[in-house]
Steps between C-alpha positions, in 0.01 A plus 500: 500500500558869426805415327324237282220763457697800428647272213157389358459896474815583308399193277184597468560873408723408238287280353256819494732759392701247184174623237556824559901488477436306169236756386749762545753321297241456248427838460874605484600230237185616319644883516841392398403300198201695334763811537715318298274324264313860447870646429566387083136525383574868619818500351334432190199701480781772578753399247209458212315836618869682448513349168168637383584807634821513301297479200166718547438769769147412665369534832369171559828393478653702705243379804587158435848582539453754818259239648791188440696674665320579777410141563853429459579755844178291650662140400828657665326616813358151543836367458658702725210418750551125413872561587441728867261232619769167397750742705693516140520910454803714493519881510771605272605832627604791262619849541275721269306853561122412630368817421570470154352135503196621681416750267574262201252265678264741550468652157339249292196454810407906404350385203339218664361749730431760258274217299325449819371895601806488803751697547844344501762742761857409564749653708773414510872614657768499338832307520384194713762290463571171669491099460200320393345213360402674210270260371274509876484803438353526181320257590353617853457869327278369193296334722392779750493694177272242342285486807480866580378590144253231508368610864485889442226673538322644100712825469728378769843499579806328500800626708842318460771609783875421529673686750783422759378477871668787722610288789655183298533635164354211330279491205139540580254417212106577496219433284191649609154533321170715632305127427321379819586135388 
């Protein structure tokens, strides 16, 4: 009887738990294919905002191109997502200096920061060199980046560190902000 009834159990709990598996496929089918679908109508806001641009110098046109191409890097981000949670990602490792990708990160978030009252630090050392997924780490850096200018404190600050740990001498990257968020 405890065999029959520690059967009826398994049954039973995977009876429970099969919505919620297909709920969770759902969601990453969903991910996957509005990532895609979302990808040419970016494309060609992009390609028709470049176009425009070729031929008059305006502002408004130049946000609808900065802002395509921002939700392109969000449509990417949801692909890659899509991809980690199928198991389907790769890192492609590259030898390349972080420091100088750091700092090219950084640089374009000082004027974000600037636009919002903060204060946008970065220190960086120099020389890192090493193998990386580059594109993790652009991606993991304008993130925290994202997040720490949007959490500052008014008249805050932003600190970016890249330095090499004394006992391993491994990169060791920080993003702090004085926001209590």
């Amino acid at each position: 009887s405890l065999v029959l009834l520690g059967l009826l159990a398994w049954a039973v709990s995977f009876k429970i738990f099969q919505p919620i598996k297909e709920a969770f496929v759902r969601q990453q089918t969903f991910v996957s294919n509005a990532s895609h679908e979302l990808k040419t109508p970016i494309a060609i806001i992009s390609a028709n905002a470049d176009v425009i641009k070729s031929n008059k110098d305006d502002q408004w046109i130049n946000n609808v191109r900065e802002q395509s191409l921002r939700m392109e890097v969000l449509v990417n981000d949801m692909l890659s997502l899509a991809k980690i949670d199928e198991g389907r990602t790769t890192l492609n490792p590259e030898e390349f200096n972080l420091s100088d990708e750091v700092v090219s990160i950084a640089l374009p978030y000082d004027a974000v920061a600037f636009e919002k009252g903060k204060n946008l630090i970065v220190n960086v050392q120099n020389g890192i060199v090493g193998k990386f997924d580059r594109q993790s780490v652009r991606q993991v850096l304008s993130i925290l980046l994202d997040n720490a200018v949007k959490y500052a404190s008014k008249d805050g600050s932003i600190i970016v560190t890249l330095t090499t740990s004394k006992r391993n001498a491994h990169p060791v990257l920080k993003v702090y902000n004085d926001g209590n968020n």
